[in-house]
N, C-alpha and C positions, 0 to 999 in steps of 0.2 A: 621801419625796415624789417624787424622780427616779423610782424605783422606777415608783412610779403612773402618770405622767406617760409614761415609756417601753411601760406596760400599752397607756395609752391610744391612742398614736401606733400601734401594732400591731394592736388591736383597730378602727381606725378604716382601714385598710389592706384588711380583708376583708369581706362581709356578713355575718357572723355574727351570728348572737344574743349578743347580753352579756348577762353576770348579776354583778351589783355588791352586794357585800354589805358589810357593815359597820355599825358603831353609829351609833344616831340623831346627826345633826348633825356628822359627817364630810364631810361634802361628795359624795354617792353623785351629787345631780342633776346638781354641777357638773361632776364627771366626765364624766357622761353627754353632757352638752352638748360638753364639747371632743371624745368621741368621734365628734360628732356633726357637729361644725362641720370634723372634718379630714377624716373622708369623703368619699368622691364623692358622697353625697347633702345635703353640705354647704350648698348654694343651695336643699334643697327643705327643707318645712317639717318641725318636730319636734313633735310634740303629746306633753305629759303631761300623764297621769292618776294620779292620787292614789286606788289602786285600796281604801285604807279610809277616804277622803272621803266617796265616793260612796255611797250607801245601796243596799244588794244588792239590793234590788228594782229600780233602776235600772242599775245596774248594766252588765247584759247590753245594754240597748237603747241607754245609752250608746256602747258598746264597736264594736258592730254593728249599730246603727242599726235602724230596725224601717220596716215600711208603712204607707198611711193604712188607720185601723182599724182597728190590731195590737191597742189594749187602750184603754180608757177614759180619754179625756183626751188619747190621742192625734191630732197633727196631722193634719190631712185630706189633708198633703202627703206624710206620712211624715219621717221623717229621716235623712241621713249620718250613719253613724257612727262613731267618732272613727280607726278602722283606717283606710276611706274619704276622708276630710278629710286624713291624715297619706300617702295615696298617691304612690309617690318616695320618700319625707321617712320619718322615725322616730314611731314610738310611742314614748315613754316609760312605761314600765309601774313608778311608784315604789309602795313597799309590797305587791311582788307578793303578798307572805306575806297577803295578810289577801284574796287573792282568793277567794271563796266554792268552798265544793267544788264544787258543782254547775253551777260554770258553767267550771270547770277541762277538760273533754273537752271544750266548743265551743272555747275555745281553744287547746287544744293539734291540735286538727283546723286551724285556721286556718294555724296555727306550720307542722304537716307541708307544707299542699298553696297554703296563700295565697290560699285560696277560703274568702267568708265568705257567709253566710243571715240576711239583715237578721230579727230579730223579726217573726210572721204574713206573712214570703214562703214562696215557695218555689223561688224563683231564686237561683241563684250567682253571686257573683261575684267575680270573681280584684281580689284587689289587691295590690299589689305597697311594701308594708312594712318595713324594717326594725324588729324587736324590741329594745329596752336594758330592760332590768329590775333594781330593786333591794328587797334587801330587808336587815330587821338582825336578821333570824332565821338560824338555824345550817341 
């Protein structure tokens, strides 16, 4: 557990992406969180997402938030998406493993440059995120 604990205080030291893996019910969130609360981004907020909660059709528009009009049943207002809402602050990304293939290249495009395209825009915008990801896949 020191082990862990010393992971953590290091990984919380730099802006890296983390990637926490291990078997269900090991504590991977609680991890995440002390990496998150020893940070310098510690004061700003941390959102997770439970990426096979979420039904992959929503998924994306969750993730990146979409415009008014992007697709039926969508808000006249549009919405923030959960990258946008956690700006400063941390994503949590638990159960990366079950994120859909298809929606794997908009994210890893986010990851490279930290510019995202809400659902039916076509404007950029930089947001400024930390990533912690876990999964209990090999």
């Amino acid at each position: 557990m020191r082990n862990v604990v010393q992971f953590a205080e290091r990984a919380a030291m730099n802006d890296s992406i983390v990637l926490i893996t291990g078997e269900s019910g090991v504590g991977k969130g609680v991890i995440a969180k002390l990496v998150h609360d020893m940070s310098s981004r510690g004061t700003k907020p941390m959102v997770s997402v439970n990426c096979g909660a979420i039904p992959e059709n929503l998924l994306e528009s969750e993730l990146f938030g979409y415009v008014a009009g992007a697709f039926t049943g969508a808000s006249r207002e549009g919405k923030m998406g959960l990258f946008e809402v956690a700006n400063g602050g941390v994503v949590f990304l638990d159960e990366i493993g079950e994120l859909p293939l298809n929606l794997q290249p908009k994210l890893l495009s986010f990851l490279e440059t930290g510019e995202l395209m809400r659902v039916g825009s076509t404007k950029v915008k930089k947001v400024d995120c930390r990533i912690i990801a876990a999964t209990n896949r090999n």
